[in-house]
py3Dmol code that shows the C-alpha trace and the ligand (Angstrom):
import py3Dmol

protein = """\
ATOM      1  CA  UNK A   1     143.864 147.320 109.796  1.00  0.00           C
ATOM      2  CA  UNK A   2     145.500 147.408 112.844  1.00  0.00           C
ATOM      3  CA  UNK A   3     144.971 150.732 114.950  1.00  0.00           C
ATOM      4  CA  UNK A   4     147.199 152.299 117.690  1.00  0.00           C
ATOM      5  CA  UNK A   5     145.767 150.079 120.835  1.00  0.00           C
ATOM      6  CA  UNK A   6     147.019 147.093 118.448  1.00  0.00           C
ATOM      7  CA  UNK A   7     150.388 148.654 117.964  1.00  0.00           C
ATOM      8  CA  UNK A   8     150.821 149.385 121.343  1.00  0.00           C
ATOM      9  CA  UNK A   9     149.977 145.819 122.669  1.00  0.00           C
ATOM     10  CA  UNK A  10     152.578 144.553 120.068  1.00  0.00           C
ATOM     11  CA  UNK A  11     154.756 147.274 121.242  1.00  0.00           C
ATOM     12  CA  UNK A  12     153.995 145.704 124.910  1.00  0.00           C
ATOM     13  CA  UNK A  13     154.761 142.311 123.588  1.00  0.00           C
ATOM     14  CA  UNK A  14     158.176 143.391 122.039  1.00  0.00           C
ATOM     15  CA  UNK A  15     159.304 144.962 125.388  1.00  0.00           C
ATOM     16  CA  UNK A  16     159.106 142.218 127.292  1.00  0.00           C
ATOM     17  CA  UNK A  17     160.652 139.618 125.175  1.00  0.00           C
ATOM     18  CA  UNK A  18     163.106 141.452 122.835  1.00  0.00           C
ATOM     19  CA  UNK A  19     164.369 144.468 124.697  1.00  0.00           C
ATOM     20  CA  UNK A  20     168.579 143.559 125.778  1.00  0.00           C
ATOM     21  CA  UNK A  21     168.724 140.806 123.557  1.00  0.00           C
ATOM     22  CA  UNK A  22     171.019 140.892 120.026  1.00  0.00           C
ATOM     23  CA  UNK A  23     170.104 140.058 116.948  1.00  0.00           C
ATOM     24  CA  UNK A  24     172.262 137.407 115.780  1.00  0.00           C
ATOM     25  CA  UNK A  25     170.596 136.410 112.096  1.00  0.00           C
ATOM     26  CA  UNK A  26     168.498 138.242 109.955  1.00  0.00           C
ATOM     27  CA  UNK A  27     166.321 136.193 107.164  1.00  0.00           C
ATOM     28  CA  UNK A  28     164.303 138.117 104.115  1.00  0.00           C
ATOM     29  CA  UNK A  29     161.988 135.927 103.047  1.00  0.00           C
ATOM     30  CA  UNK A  30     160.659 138.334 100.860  1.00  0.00           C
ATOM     31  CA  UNK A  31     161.857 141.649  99.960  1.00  0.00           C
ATOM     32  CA  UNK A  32     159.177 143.934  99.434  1.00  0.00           C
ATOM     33  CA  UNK A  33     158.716 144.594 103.111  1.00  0.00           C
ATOM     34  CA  UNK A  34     161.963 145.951 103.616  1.00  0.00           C
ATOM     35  CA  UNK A  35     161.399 147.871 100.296  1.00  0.00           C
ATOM     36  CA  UNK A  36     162.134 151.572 102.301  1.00  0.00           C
ATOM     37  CA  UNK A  37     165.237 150.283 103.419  1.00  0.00           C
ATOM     38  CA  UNK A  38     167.958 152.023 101.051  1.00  0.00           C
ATOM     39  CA  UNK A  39     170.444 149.137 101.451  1.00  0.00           C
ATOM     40  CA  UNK A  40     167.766 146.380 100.163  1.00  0.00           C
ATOM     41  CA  UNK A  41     167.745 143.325 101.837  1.00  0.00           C
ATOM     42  CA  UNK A  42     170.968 142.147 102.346  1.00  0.00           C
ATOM     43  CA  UNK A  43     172.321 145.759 103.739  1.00  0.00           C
ATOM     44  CA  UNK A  44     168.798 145.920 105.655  1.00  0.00           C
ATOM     45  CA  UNK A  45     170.051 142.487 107.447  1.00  0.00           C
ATOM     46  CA  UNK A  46     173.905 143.232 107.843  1.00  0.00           C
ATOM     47  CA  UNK A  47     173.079 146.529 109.722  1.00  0.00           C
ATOM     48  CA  UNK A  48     170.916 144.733 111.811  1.00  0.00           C
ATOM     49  CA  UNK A  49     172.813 141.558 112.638  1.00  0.00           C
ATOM     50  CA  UNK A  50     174.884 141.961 116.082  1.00  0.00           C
ATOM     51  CA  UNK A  51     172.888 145.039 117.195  1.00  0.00           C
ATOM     52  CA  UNK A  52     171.209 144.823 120.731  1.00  0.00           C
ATOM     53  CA  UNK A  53     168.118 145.949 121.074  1.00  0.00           C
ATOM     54  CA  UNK A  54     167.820 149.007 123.554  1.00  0.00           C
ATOM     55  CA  UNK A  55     164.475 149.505 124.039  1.00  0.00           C
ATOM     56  CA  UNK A  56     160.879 149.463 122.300  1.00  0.00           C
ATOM     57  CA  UNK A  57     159.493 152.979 121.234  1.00  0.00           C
ATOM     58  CA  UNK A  58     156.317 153.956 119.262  1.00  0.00           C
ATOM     59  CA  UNK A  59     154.672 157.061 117.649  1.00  0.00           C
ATOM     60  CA  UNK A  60     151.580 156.467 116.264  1.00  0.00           C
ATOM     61  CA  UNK A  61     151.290 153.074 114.540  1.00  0.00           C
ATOM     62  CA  UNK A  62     154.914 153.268 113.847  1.00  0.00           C
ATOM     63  CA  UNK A  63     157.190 151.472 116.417  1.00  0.00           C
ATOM     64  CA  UNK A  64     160.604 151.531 116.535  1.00  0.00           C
ATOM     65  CA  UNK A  65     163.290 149.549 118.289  1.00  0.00           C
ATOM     66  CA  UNK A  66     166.277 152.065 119.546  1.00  0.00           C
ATOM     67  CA  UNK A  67     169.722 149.902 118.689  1.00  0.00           C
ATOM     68  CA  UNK A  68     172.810 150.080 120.887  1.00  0.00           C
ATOM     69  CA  UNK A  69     174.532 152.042 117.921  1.00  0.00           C
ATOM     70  CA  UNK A  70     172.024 154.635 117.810  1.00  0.00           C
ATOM     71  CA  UNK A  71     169.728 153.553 114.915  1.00  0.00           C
ATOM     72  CA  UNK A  72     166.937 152.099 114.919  1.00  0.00           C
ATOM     73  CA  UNK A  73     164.581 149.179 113.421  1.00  0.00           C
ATOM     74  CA  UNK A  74     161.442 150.976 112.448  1.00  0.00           C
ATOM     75  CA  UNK A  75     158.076 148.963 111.417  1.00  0.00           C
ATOM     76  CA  UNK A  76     154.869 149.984 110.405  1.00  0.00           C
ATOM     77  CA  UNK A  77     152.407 147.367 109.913  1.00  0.00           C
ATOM     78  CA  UNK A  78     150.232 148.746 107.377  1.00  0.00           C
ATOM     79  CA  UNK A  79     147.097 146.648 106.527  1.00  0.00           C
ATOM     80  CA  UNK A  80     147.588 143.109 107.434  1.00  0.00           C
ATOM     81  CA  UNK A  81     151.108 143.042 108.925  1.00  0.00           C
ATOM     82  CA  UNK A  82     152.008 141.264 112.030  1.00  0.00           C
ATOM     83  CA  UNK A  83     155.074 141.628 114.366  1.00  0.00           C
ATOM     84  CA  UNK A  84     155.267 138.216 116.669  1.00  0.00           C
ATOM     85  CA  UNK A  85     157.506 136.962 119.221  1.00  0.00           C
ATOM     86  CA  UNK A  86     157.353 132.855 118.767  1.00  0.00           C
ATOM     87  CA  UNK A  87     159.293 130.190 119.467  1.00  0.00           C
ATOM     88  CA  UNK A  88     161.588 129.556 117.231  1.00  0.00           C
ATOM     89  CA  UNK A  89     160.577 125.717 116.953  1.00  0.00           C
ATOM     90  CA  UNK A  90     156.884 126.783 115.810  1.00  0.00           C
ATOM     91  CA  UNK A  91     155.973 126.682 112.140  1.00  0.00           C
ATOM     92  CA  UNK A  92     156.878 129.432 110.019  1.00  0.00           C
ATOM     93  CA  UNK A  93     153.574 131.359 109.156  1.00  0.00           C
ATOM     94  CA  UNK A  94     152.256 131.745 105.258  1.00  0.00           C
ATOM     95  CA  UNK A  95     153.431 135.130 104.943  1.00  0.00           C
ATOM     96  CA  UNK A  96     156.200 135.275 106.923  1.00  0.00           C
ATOM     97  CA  UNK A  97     158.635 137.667 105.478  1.00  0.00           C
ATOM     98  CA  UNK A  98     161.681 138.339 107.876  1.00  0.00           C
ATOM     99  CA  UNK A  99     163.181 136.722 110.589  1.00  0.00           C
ATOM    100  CA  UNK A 100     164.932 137.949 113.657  1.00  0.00           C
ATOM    101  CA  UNK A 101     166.752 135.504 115.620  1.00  0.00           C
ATOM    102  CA  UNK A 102     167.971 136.529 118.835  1.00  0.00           C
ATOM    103  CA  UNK A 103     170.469 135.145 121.336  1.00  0.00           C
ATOM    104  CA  UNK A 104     167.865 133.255 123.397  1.00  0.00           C
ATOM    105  CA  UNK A 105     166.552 129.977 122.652  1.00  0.00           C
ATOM    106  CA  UNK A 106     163.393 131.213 124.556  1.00  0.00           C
ATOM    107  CA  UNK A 107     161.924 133.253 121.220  1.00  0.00           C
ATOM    108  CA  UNK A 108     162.646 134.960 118.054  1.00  0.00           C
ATOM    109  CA  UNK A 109     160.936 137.930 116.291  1.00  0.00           C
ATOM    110  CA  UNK A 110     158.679 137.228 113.151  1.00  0.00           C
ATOM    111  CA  UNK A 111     157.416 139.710 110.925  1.00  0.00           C
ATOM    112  CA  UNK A 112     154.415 138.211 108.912  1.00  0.00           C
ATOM    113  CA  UNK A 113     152.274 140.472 106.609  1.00  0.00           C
ATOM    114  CA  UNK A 114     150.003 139.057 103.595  1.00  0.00           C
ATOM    115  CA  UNK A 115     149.452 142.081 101.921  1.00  0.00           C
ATOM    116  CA  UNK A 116     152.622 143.854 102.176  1.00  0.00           C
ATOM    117  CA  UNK A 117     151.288 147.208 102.847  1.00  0.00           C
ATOM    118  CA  UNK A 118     153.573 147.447 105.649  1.00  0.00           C
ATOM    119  CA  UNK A 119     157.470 147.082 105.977  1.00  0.00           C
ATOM    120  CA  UNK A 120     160.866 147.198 108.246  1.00  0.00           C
ATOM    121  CA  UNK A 121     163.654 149.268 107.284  1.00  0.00           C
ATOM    122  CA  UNK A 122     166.707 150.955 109.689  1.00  0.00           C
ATOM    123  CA  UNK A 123     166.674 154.262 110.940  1.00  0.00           C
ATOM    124  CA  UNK A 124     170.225 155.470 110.795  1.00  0.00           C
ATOM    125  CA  UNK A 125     170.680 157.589 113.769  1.00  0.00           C
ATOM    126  CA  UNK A 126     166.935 157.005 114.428  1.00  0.00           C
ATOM    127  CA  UNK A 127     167.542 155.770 118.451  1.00  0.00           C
ATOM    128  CA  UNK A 128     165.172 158.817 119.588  1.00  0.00           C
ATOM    129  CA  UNK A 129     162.744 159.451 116.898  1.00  0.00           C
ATOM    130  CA  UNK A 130     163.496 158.448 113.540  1.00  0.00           C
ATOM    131  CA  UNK A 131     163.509 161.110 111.182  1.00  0.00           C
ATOM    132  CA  UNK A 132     161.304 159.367 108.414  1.00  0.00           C
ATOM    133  CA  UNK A 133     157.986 160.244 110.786  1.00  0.00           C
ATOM    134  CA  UNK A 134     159.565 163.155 112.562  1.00  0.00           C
ATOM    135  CA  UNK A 135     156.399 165.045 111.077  1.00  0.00           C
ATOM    136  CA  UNK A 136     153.826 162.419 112.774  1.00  0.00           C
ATOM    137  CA  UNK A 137     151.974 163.912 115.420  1.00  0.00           C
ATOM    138  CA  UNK A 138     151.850 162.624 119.139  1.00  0.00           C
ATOM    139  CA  UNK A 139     149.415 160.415 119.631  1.00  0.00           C
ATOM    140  CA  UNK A 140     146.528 160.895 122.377  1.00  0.00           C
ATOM    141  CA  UNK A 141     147.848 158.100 124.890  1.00  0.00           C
ATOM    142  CA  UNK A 142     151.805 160.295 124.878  1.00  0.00           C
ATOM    143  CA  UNK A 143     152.388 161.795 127.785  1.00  0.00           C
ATOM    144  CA  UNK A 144     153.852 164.835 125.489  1.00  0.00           C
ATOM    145  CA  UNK A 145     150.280 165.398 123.747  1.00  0.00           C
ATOM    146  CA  UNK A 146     149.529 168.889 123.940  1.00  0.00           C
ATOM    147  CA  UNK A 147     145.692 168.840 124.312  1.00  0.00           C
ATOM    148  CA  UNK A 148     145.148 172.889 124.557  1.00  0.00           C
ATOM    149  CA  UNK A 149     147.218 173.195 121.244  1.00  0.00           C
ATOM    150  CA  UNK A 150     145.346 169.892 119.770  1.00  0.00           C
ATOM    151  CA  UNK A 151     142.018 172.183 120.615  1.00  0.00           C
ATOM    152  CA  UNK A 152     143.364 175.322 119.011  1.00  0.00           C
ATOM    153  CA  UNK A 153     144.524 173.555 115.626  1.00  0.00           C
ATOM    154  CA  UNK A 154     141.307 171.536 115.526  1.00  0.00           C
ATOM    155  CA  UNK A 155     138.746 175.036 115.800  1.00  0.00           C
ATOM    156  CA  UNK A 156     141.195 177.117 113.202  1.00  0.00           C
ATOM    157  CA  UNK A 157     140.346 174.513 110.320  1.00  0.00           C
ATOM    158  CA  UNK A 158     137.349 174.731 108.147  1.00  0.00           C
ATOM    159  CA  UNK A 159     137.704 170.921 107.233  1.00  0.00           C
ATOM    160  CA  UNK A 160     135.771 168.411 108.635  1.00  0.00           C
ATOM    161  CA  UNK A 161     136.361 167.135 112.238  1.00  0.00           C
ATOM    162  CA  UNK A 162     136.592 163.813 111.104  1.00  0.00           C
ATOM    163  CA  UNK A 163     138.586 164.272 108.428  1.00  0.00           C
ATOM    164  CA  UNK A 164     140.953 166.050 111.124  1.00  0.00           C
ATOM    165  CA  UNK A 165     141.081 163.325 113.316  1.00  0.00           C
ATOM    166  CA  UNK A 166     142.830 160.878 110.682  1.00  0.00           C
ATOM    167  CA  UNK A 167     145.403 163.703 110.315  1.00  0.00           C
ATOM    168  CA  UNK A 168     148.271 162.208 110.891  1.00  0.00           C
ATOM    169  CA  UNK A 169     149.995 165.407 110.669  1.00  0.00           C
ATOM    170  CA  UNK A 170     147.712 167.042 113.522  1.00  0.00           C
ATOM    171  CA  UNK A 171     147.116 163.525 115.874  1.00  0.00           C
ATOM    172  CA  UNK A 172     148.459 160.689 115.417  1.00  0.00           C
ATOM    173  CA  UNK A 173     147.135 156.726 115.621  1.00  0.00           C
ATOM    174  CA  UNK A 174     143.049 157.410 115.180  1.00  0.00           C
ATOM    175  CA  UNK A 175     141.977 155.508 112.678  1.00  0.00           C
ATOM    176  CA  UNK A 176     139.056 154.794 110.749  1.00  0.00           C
ATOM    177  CA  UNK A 177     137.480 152.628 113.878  1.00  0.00           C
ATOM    178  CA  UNK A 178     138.529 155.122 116.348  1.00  0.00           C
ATOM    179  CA  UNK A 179     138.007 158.228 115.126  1.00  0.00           C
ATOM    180  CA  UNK A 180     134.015 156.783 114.543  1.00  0.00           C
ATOM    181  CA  UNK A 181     133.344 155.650 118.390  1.00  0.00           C
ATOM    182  CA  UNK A 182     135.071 158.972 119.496  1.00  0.00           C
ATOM    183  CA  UNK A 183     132.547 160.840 117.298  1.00  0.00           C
ATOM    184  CA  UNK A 184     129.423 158.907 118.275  1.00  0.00           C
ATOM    185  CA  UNK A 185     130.508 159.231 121.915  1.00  0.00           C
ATOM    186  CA  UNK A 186     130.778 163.159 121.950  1.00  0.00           C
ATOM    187  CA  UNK A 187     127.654 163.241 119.730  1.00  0.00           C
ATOM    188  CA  UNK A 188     129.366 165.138 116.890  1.00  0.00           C
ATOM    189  CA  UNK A 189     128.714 164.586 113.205  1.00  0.00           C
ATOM    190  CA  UNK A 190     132.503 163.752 111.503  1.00  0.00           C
ATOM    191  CA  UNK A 191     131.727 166.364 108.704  1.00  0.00           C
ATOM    192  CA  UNK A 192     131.074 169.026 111.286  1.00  0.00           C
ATOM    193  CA  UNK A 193     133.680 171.815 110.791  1.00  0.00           C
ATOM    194  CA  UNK A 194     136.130 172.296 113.161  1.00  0.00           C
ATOM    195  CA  UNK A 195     135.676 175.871 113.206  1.00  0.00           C
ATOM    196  CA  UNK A 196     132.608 175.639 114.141  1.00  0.00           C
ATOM    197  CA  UNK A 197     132.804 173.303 117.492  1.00  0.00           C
ATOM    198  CA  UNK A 198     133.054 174.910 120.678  1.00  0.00           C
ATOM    199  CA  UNK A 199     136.552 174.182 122.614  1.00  0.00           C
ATOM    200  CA  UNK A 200     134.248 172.147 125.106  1.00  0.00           C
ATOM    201  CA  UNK A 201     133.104 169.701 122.087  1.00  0.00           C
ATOM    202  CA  UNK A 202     136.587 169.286 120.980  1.00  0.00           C
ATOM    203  CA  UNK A 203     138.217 168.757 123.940  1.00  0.00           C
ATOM    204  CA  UNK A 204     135.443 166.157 124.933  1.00  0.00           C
ATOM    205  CA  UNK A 205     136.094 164.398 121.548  1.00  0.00           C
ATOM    206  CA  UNK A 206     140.119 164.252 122.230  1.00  0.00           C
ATOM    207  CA  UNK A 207     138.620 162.719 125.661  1.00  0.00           C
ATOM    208  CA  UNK A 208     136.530 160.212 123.979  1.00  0.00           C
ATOM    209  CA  UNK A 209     139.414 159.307 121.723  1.00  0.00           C
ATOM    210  CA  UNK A 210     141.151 158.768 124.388  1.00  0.00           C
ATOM    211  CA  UNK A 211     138.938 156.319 126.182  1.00  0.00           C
ATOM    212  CA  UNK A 212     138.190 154.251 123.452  1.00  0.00           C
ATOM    213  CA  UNK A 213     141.761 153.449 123.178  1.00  0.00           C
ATOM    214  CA  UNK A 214     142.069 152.916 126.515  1.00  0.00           C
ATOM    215  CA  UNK A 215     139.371 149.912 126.817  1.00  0.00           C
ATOM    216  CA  UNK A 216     140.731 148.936 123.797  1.00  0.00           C
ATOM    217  CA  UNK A 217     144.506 148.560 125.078  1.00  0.00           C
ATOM    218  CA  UNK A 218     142.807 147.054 128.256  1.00  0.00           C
ATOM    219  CA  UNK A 219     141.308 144.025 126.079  1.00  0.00           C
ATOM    220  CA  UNK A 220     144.453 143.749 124.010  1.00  0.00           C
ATOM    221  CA  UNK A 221     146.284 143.404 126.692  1.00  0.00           C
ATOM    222  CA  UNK A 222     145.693 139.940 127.352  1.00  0.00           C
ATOM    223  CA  UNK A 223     146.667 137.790 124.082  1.00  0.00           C
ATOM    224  CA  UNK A 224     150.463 137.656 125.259  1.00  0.00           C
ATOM    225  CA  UNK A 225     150.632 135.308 128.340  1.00  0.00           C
ATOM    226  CA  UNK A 226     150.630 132.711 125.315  1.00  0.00           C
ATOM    227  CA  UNK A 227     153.794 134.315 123.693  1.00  0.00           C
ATOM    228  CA  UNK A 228     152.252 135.215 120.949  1.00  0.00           C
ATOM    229  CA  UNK A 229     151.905 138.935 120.008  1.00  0.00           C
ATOM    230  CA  UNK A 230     148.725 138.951 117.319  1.00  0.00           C
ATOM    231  CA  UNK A 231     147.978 142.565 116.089  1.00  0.00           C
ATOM    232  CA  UNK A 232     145.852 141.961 112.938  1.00  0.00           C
ATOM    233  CA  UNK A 233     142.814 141.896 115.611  1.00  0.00           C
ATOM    234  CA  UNK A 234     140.848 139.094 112.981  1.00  0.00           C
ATOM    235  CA  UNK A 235     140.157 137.480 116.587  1.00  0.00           C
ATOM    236  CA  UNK A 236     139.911 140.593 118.817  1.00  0.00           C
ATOM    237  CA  UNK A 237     139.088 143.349 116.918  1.00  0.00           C
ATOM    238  CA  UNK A 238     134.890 143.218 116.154  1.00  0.00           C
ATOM    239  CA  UNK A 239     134.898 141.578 119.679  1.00  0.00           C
ATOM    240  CA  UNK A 240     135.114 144.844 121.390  1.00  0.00           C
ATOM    241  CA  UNK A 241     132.129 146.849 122.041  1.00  0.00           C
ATOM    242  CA  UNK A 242     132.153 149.138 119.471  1.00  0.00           C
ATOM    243  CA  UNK A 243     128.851 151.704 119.588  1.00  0.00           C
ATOM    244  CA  UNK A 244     129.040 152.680 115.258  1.00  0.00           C
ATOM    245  CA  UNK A 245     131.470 150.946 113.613  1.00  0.00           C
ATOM    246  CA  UNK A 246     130.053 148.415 111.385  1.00  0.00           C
ATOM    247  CA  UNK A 247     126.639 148.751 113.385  1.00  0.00           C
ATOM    248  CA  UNK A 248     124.428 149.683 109.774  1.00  0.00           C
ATOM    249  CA  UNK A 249     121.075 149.332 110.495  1.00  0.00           C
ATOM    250  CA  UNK A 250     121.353 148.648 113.916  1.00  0.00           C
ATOM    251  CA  UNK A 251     119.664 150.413 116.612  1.00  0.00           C
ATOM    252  CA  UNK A 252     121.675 153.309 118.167  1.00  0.00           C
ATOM    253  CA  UNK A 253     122.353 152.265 121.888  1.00  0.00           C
ATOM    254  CA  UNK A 254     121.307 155.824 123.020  1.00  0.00           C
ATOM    255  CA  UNK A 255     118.123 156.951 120.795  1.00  0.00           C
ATOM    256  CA  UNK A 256     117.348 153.320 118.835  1.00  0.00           C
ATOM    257  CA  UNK A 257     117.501 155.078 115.554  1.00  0.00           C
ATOM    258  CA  UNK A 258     119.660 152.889 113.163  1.00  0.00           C
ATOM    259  CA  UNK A 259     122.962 153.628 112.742  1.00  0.00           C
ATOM    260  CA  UNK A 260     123.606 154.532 109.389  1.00  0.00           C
ATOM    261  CA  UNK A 261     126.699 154.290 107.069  1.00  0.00           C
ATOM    262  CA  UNK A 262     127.874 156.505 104.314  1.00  0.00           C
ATOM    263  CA  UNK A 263     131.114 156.580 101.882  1.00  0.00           C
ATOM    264  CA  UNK A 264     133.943 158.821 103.405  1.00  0.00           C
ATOM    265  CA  UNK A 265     137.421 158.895 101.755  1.00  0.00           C
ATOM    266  CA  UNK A 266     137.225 155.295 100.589  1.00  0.00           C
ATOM    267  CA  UNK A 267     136.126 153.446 103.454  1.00  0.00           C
ATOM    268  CA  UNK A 268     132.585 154.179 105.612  1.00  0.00           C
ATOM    269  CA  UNK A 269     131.343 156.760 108.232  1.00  0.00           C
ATOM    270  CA  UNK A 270     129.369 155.130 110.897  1.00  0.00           C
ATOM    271  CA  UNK A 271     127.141 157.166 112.947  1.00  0.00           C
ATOM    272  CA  UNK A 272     123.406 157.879 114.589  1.00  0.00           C
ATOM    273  CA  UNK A 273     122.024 160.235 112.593  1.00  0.00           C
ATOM    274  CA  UNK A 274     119.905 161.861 115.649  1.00  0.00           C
ATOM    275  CA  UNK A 275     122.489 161.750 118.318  1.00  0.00           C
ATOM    276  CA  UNK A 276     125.040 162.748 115.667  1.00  0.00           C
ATOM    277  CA  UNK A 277     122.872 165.061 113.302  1.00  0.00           C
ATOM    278  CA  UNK A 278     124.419 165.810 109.749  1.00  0.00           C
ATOM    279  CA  UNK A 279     125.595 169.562 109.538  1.00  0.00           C
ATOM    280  CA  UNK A 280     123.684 171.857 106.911  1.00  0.00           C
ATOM    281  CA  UNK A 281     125.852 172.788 104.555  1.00  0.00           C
ATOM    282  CA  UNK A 282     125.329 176.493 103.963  1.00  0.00           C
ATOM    283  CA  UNK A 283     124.784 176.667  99.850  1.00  0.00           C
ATOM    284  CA  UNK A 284     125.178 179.782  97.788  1.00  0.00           C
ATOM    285  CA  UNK A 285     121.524 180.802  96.550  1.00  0.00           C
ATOM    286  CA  UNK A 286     121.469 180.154  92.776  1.00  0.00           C
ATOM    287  CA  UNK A 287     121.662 183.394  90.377  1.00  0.00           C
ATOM    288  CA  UNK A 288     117.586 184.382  90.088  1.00  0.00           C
ATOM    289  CA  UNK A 289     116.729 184.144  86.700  1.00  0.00           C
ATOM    290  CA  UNK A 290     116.731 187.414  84.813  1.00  0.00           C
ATOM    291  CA  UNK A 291     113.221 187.286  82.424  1.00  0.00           C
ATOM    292  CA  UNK A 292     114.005 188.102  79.023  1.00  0.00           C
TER     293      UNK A 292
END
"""
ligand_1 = """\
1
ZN
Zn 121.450 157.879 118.669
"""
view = py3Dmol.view(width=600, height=400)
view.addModel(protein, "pdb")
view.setStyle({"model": 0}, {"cartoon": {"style": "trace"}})
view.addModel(ligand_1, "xyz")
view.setStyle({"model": 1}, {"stick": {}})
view.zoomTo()
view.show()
């Protein structure tokens, strides 16, 4: 599932080879990706077709594409979905679902997704931000993150920190991967409750966060010299050195205690269980037993 370093390289990509060209021809090859688009496919492609794009924008794993009328194209990738910039001579992919051509002969945008989690629809009037994910948080890597009220939010919660981390609501673009290595780095079990962390711990978690998106970004950054934008991360994502995530078993690189995994929310928890000990969960005493 791509994560917000992989939406930001695509986001990269997009800027430097789609940004003040127009859209000439739009193709649905299928139309459940553009199923959020209350027009449907053939309104999705005439509000799109002779619009130049202004710009590249992105909040979270969203990105959107500001138009020269004020709306916007606005993608989310979901699971498996893929935004490249190819030649327009190359083969279409399997799962190629919409087209973009532009007016350059250079390259044209593809939007390829096998599972179909993800989708494009326009944002009408949605140039700035558009409104459907107005209530997404800033992500860490925005300039306009606000770490001191980030802090704040995080210690008023009882829920876990973990939990709080994949609140989109709260911060934006950690995901499962992310919020893991951030956790393991600032040595803080993910169903520790946030009300119970010092502002120190949480602000050195946001920090960690932080960093592992950075050297993440830093080795995305280099799949595009070939003009071709790849965000599913098959080939770069378990590359990266990742600390917990998918490590089970294997030694922590701190203590050498195996990492262990547990179920969380449908998907896994990776983390050391010294470096990271598990919280006690304060229980109510059972009711003594009255003898008859
Ligand atoms: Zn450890």
């Amino acid at each position: 599932m791509p994560e917000l370093p992989e939406v930001e390289v695509v986001r990269v990509g997009l800027d430097r080879h789609a940004v003040g060209r127009t859209i000439t021809r739009v193709e649905v090859m299928h139309p459940r990706p553009v199923r959020r688009d209350p027009r449907g496919p053939a309104g999705f492609a005439a509000a799109l077709t002779g619009r130049r794009i202004e710009g590249t924008r992105r909040r979270g794993k969203y990105l959107w594409l500001p138009l020269d009328n004020g709306d916007a194209l606005l993608g989310h990738l979901g699971m498996s979905g893929q935004f490249l910039v190819q030649p327009p001579a190359s083969p279409a992919e399997r799962h190629l679902r919409v087209r973009l051509t532009l007016d350059t002969t250079d390259v044209e945008l593809r939007f390829v997704d096998q599972r179909m989690f993800g989708g494009l629809s326009v944002s009408a009037g949605g140039a700035d931000l558009p409104p459907e994910i107005a209530h997404i948080a800033r992500d860490p890597l925005d300039p306009g993150f606000d770490d001191e009220e980030f802090v704040a939010r995080v210690r008023r919660r009882a829920s876990g920190v973990k939990r709080q981390l994949l609140d989109q609501g709260l911060i934006s673009g950690v995901g499962n991967i992310y919020a893991d290595e951030a956790l393991w780095r600032a040595r803080i079990h993910g169903e520790r409750p946030g009300e119970r962390l010092t502002r120190p711990q949480v602000r050195d978690l946001l920090d960690q966060a932080r960093a592992v998106m950075r050297e993440a970004l830093g080795q995305g950054g280099t799949s595009f010299d070939a003009l071709y934008v790849n965000v599913n991360g098959e080939s770069g994502y378990f590359d990266r050195s990742l600390h917990a995530y998918g490590r089970q078993d294997e030694p922590c690189e701190r203590c050498g205690t195996p990492i262990r995994r547990v179920a969380f929310m449908n998907r896994s928890s990776y983390f050391c269980p010294s470096c990271q000990p598990v919280p006690r969960i304060r229980r109510v005493a059972p009711p003594a037993a009255v003898p008859e």
